[in-house]
C-alpha positions in Angstrom: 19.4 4.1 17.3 21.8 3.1 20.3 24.3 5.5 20.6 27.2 6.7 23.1 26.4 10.1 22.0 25.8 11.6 25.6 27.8 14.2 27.9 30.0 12.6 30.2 30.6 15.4 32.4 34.1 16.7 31.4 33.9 19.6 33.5 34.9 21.7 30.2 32.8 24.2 28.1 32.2 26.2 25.2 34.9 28.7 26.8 37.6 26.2 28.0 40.9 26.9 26.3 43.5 24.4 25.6 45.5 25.7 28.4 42.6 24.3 30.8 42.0 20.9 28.6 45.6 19.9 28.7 46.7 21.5 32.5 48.9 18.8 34.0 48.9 16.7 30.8 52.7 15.9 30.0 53.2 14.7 26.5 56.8 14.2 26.6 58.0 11.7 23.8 54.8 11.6 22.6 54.4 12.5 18.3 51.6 14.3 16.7 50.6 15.2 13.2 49.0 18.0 12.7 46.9 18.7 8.9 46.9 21.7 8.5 48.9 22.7 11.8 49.9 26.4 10.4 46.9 28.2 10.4 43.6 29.0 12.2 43.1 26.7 14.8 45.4 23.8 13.2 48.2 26.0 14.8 46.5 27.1 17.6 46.8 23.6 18.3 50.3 23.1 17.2 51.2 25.5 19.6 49.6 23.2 22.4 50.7 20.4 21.6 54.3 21.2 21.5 53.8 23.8 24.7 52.6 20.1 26.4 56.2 18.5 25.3 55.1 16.5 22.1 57.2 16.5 18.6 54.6 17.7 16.5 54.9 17.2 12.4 53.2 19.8 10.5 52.1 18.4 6.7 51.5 21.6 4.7 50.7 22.1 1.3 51.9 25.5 1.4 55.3 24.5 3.0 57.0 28.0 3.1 54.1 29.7 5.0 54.0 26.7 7.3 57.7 26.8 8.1 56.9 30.8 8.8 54.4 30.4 10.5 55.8 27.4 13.5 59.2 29.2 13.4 60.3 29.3 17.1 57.8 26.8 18.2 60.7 24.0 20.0 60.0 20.4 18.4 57.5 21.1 15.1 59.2 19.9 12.1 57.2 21.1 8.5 56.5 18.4 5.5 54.9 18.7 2.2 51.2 17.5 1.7 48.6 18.3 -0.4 45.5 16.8 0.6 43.4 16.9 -2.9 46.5 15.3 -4.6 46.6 11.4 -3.6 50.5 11.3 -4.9 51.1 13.9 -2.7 49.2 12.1 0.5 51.3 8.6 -0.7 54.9 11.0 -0.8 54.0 12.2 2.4 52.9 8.7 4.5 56.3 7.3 2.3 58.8 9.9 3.8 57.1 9.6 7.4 57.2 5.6 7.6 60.6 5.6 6.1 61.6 7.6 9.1 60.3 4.2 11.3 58.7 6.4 14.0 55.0 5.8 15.7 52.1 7.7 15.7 50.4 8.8 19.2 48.1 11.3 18.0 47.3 12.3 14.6 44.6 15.5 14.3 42.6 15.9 10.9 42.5 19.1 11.3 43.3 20.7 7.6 40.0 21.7 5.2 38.1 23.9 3.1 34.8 26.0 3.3 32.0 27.4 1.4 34.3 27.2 -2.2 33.3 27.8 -5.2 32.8 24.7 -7.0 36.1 23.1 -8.1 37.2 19.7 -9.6 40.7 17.9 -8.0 41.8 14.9 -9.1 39.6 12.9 -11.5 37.1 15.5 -11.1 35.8 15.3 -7.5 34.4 17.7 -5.9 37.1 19.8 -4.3 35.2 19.4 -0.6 35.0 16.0 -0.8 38.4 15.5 -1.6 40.3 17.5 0.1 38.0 17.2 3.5 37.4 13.5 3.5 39.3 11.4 0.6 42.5 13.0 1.5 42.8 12.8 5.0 41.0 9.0 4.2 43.9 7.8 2.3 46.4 9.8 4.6 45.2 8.0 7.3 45.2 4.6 5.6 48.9 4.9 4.3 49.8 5.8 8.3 48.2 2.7 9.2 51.5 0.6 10.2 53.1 3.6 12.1 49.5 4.1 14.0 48.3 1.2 15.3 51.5 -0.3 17.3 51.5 3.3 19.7 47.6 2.9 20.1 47.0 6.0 18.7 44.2 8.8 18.4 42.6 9.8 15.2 40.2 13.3 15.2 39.0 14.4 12.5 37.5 17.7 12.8 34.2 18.4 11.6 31.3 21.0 12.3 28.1 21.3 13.1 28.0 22.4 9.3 27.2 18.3 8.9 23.6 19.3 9.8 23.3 21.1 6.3 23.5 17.8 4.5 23.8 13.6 4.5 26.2 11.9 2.1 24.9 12.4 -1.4 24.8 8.2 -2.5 24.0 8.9 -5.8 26.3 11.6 -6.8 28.8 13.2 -4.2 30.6 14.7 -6.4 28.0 17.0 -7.6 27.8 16.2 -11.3 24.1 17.1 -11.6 24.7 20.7 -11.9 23.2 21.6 -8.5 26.1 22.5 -7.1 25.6 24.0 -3.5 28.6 25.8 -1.6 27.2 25.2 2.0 25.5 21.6 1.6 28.9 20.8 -0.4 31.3 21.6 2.7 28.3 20.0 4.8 28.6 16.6 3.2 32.1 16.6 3.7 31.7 17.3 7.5 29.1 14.5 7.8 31.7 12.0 5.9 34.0 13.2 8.4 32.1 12.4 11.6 31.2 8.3 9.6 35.0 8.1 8.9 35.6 8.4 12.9 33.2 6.0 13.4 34.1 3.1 10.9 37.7 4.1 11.7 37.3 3.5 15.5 35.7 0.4 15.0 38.2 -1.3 12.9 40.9 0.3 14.8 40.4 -0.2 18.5 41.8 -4.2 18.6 44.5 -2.9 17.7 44.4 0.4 20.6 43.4 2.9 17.9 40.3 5.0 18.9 38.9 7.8 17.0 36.8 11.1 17.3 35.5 13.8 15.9 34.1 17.0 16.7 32.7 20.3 15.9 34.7 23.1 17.2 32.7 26.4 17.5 32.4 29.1 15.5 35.5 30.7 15.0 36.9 33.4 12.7 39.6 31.8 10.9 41.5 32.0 7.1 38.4 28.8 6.8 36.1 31.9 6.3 38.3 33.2 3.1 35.1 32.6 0.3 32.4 33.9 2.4 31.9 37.5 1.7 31.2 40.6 4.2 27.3 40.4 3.4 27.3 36.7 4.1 28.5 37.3 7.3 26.1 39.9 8.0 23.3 38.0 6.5 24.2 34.7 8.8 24.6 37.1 12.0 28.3 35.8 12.1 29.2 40.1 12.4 27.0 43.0 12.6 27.1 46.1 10.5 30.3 47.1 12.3 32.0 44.2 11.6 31.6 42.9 15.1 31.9 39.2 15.8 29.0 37.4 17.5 29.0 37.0 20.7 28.7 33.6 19.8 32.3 33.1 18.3 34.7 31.7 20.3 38.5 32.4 20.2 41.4 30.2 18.4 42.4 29.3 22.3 38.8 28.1 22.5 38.6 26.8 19.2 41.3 24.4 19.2 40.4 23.4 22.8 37.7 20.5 21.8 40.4 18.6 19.2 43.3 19.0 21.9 40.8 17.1 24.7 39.6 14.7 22.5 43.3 13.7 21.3 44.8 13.7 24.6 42.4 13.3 28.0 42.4 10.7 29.9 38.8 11.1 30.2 38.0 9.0 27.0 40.0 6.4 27.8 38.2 3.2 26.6 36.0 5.3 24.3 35.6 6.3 20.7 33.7 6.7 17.2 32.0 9.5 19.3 31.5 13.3 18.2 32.2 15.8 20.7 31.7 19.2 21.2 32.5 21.9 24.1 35.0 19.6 25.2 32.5 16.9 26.1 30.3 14.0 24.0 27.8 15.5 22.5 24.6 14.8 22.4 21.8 14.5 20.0 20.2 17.4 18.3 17.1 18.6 19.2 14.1 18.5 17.0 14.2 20.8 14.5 16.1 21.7 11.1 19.7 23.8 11.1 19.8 26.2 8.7 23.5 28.4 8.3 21.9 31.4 10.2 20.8 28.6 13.4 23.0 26.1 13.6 21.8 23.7 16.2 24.4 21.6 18.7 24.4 17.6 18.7 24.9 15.0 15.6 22.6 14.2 13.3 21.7 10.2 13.0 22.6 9.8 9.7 26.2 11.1 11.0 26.8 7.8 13.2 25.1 5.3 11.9 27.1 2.4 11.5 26.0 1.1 8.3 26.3 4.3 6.6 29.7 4.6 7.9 30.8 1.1 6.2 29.2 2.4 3.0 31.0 5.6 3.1 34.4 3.6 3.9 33.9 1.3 1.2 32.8 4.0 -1.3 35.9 5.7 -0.3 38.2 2.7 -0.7 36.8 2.6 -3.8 37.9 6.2 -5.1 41.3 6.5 -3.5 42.4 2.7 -3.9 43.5 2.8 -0.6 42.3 0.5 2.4 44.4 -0.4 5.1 42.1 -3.2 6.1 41.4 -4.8 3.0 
């Protein structure tokens, strides 16, 4: 497969923070949105973002801990938003394009890990949902307040997208094989194929999206995965030590704030990044949660797949922009 999937030599790294990604960036008059921009690295990036000069809009589901949580931050406003709840998503892209403002940057950033199996909706599987069908129809019902400011999508996936391709045949799990880990993985590999269908229908029109995997970081994400999974994974040690390997919220958040704001990607998109660069392919080999290996998996960007998973998604959420 022909792919833009290599390094283009950002000067960045696993340690870069988002004070060194967006040094002498000015986003003055510039307006984000933020999923999820209250917590873990979603407000680490928040904080950024609105440090850099931009308005920043915060969609929570849990408003009141959100409206705690950015108090004192200058120019973050908080909404409602509930990404497993499609009226929800539709109230929330309603109140925003009644408000007849543009999008520059809007960061998928909100999402769920490693749950116990729960049905949303009309019974989807609560990763699915709420990682990829939410933000999916979110970003479809934004549509006419993204594409006249040219703006950039990232969604934010995870090398977790190694543990599993779409399931075609029944995403939703209703076989009874239910699997925490290659659950959340699916839902990362549908969020790397929405980046890439996205930025291809989107860029006549200036719109150019990414996504990215952004290190392993101990966050509220980690809420369902117990003490001796950690310890089993190698995540902590028997002192509850992080792995050396874990990178801070600064750090964290420092891939999604590059890939939404450097010039450096000018003219590009549809790519996955990580360490504030491109990535590049995997090596050979199989991930498993204990090694998680860096890169994109080929089934992550393939351009066909990515159309299926659009359509499949159009589909479920009656929602398509492009239709």
């Amino acid at each position: 497969m022909t792919t833009a999937q290599h390094k283009i030599g950002s000067g960045f790294g696993r340690r870069s923070t988002t004070d060194d990604v967006l040094r002498g960036n000015d986003l003055s008059g510039k307006l984000a949105i933020v999923t999820g921009g209250y917590s873990g690295l979603g407000l680490e990036t928040t904080h950024a973002l609105a440090e850099a000069g931009a308005r920043v809009i915060v969609p929570a589901r849990r408003r009141e801990v959100a409206e705690k949580a950015v108090d004192g931050i200058e120019g973050v406003e908080v909404d409602e938003l509930d990404l497993s709840d499609l009226v929800s998503v539709r109230g929330f892209a309603q109140r925003f394009l009644a408000s007849d403002r543009t999008i520059d940057i809007l960061i998928n950033s909100a999402g769920i890990m490693a749950c116990p199996e729960t049905r949303v909706g009309p019974g989807w599987e609560n990763h699915f949902a709420t990682n990829h069908l939410g933000h999916f129809a979110l970003v479809n019902r934004l549509w006419p307040a993204l594409a006249p400011g040219g703006a950039r999508v990232v969604s934010v996936s995870s090398r977790g997208h190694h543990l599993s391709d779409i399931r075609w045949d029944d995403p939703h799990w209703e076989d009874g094989t239910y699997d925490k880990w290659q659950a959340y993985g699916q839902s990362k590999t549908a969020n790397v194929l929405f980046a890439v269908h996205l930025d291809r229908l989107g860029r006549e029109s200036g719109v150019r999206a990414f996504s990215l995997h952004p290190g392993e970081i101990r966050t509220e994400l980690v809420r369902h995965v117990s003490r001796e999974e950690m310890l089993e994974l190698g995540w902590i040690d028997a002192d509850g030590t992080l792995s050396g390997s874990f990178k801070t919220p600064e750090q964290g958040a420092a891939t999604q704030v590059w890939a939404a704001t450097s010039s450096q990607l000018d003219g590009m998109g549809g790519v996955y990044c990580e360490d504030c660069d491109i990535a590049e392919p995997p090596p050979a080999g199989h991930a498993s949660l204990g090694d998680m290996l860096p890169g994109v998996r080929d089934y992550a960007i393939d351009p066909a797949a990515a159309a299926r998973l659009w359509a499949l998604s159009a589909e479920l959420t009656g929602v398509n922009a492009f239709a």
